[in-house]
C-alpha positions, 0 to 999 in steps of 0.5 A, a space after each residue: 513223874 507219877 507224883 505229879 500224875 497223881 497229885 493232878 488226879 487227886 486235885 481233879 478227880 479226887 481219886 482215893 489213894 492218890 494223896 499218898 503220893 505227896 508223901 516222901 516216905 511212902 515215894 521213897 519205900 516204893 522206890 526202893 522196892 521197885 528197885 530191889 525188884 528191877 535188880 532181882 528180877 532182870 538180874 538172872 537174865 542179864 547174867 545168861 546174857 552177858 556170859 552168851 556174849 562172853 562180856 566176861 573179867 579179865 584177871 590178872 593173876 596176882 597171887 591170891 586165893 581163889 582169884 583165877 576161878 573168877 576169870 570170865 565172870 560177868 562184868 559191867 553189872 554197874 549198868 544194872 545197878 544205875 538202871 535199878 536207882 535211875 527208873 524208881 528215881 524218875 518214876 517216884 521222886 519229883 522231877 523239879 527238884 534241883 537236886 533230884 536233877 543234880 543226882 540223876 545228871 551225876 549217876 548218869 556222867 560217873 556211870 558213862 565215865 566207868 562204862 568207856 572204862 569197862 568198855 575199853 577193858 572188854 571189848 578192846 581187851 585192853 586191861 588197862 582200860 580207859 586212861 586215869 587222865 580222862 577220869 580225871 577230867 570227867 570227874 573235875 567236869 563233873 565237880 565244876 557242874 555240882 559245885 556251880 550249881 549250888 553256889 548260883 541256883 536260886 533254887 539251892 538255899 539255906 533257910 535260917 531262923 530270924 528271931 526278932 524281939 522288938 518288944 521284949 515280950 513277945 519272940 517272933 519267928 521269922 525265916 530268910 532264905 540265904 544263899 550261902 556257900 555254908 557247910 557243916 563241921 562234925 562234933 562242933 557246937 557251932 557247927 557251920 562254917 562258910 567257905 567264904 570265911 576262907 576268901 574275906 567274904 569275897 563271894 567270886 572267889 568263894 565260888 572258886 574255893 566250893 568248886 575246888 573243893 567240890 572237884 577234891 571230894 568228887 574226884 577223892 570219893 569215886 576213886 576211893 570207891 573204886 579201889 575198895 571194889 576188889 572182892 565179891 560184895 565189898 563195896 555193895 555191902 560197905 556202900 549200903 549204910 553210908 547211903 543209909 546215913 545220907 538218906 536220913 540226914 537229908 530227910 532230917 535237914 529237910 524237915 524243919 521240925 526236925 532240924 530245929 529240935 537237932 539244931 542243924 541247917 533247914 534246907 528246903 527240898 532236900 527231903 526228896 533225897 530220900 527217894 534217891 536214897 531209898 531207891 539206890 540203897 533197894 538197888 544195892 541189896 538187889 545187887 548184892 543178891 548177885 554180888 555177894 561171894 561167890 560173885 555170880 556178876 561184878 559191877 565193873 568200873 561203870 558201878 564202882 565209880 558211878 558209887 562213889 560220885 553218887 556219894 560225894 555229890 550227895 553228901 555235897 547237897 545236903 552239906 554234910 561232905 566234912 562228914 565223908 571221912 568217918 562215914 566213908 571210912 573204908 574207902 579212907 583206908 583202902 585209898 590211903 593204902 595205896 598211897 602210902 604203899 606207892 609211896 613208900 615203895 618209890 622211897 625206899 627204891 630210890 634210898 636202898 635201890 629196891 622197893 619195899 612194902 608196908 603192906 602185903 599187898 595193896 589195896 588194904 583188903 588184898 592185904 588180908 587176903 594175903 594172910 589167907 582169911 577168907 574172902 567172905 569173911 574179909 568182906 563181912 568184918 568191912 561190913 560190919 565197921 562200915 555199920 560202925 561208922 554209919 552209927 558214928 555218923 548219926 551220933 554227930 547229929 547229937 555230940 558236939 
């Protein structure tokens, strides 16, 4: 919105300082501040607010330390954050960017899907909230939609480098844009591969394999998002350097300067992403003001899931989504933890006719809460892997 104001103003008017707006590092920066900001400032008010109306969590009482001093916490502080990102995101990106317009549709769908969630849970004092089955089919929706538009826009290309030599003395540089279902395999020298090396070439069923993947990646990330929101900051801080690590891998692959020198795929315009970025990691930190233990707000299921599809969407734009599992590392764990709990649970009912368990409880950081750490520590030592594993994930950039 405002770039285009003053892009027509500095054409126009050549009205000093207006220039700096076609720069996505000072959009982005801005962005971010504006979105601490909105989350710092708003966030106290909202608080008094939602405990007037008494919008508070319903716990269940499982056993652990500290858990029932929670109960009537303010929930659905997600909204908050979705505002936060969603504001600077329309004020400071460019509006006629596809995929600034594929983000701002897949925050606003998975922040609907965890507000009915939290709205059933509150207001209907249902615990259960809204059905896994109706998640699910908001997130395949969700993952047709993303995984549609990258294989039909003519907007959403990869620029390849096409050297031609005729006269074996002069090299000529020449650049072609491809539509291509390409993505990218971490730690690999040659490290793209087209999904439609899976279907012979076959472009149709091509399509039909990246939407099936894109519904996996969507559906696998925003729920594994929402089972790592279990204690006061977790998710906030974990989530913070994956969003990092995606900002600056779309800077990067939309420079083609810098996506030359690093040998990765150039794909024009993803540079915006950076903008989002910025602005959801300032609303993070915004958030986590609030969040971190002791938990003043929870962000509820309207920012849990919202997180994880923002993620895995991003991730699908900038063709990075093979790089999710060690980037996304926490939510890897916390998900497999579940799974392999249920699981082994139901095996050994059905073979000795009581259930066991590999972990004291799942998720995994229930697990260490049982050991009596204590929470912020639990929440610190997630942190700072996540840290780790965001550096991992820049290294790929070089290690092949």
């Amino acid at each position: 919105m405002l770039y285009t104001l003053f892009k027509y103003l500095d054409k126009v008017y050549d009205l000093p300082g207006s220039g700096m707006f076609q720069y996505i590092t000072f959009r982005g920066v801005t962005a971010f501040i504006i979105a601490m900001l909105i989350v710092i400032y708003i966030g106290k008010p909202i608080i008094r607010k939602l405990q007037k109306l008494q919008i508070g969590e319903e716990i269940r009482d499982l056993g652990l330390e500290g858990q029932l001093a929670k109960k009537g916490t303010p929930t659905m502080g997600g909204i908050l954050i979705l505002l936060a990102i969603l504001i600077p995101v329309l004020l400071f990106a460019r509006l006629d960017n596809i995929y600034i317009l594929l983000m701002i549709i897949s925050t606003i769908w998975c922040g609907a899907i965890g507000f009915l969630d939290d709205y059933i849970k509150v207001f209907r004092h249902n615990k259960e909230g809204l059905k896994g089955k109706f998640k699910i089919v908001g997130q395949i929706g969700l993952g047709i939609i993303v995984g549609t538009v990258m294989c039909f826009s003519e907007d959403i290309v990869v620029r390849e480098e096409q050297n031609s030599n005729p006269n074996h003395t002069v090299t000529i540089e020449r650049y072609e844009d491809v539509k291509t279902t390409q993505t990218t395999i971490p730690f690999f020298k040659e490290n793209e591969f087209d999904y439609s090396y899976l279907t012979g070439g076959n472009q149709t069923l091509a399509w039909v394999v990246y939407v099936l993947i894109a519904i996996f990646i969507v559906t696998a990330v925003s729920n594994a998002a929402n089972l790592t929101d279990g204690i006061d900051g977790l998710l906030t801080g974990v989530s913070i350097p994956i969003v990092v690590v995606l900002g600056v891998l779309a800077y990067l692959s939309g420079h083609i300067i810098y996506a030359n020198y690093l040998n990765i795929m150039f794909i024009p315009d993803s540079g915006e992403l950076l903008v989002f970025a910025l602005a959801m990691i300032g609303a993070l930190l915004g958030f986590l003001w609030y969040n971190s233990f002791p938990a003043q707000i929870f962000m509820g299921d309207t920012g849990s899931l919202a997180i994880g599809g923002i993620i895995a969407v991003f991730a699908l734009c900038i063709r990075k989504e093979l790089l999710l599992p060690i980037m996304c590392g926490i939510f890897l764990v916390e998900a497999l933890s579940v799974i392999i709990q249920r699981r082994y649970f139901a095996y050994t009912k059905r073979k000795y006719g009581e259930g066991r368990r590999v972990f004291l409880m799942a998720p995994i950081h229930h697990h260490y809460q049982k050991q009596n750490i204590p929470e912020s520590k639990i929440t610190m030592r997630f942190i700072i892997i996540s840290l780790l594993l965001a550096a991992v994930s820049l290294i790929t950039l070089k290690i092949r």
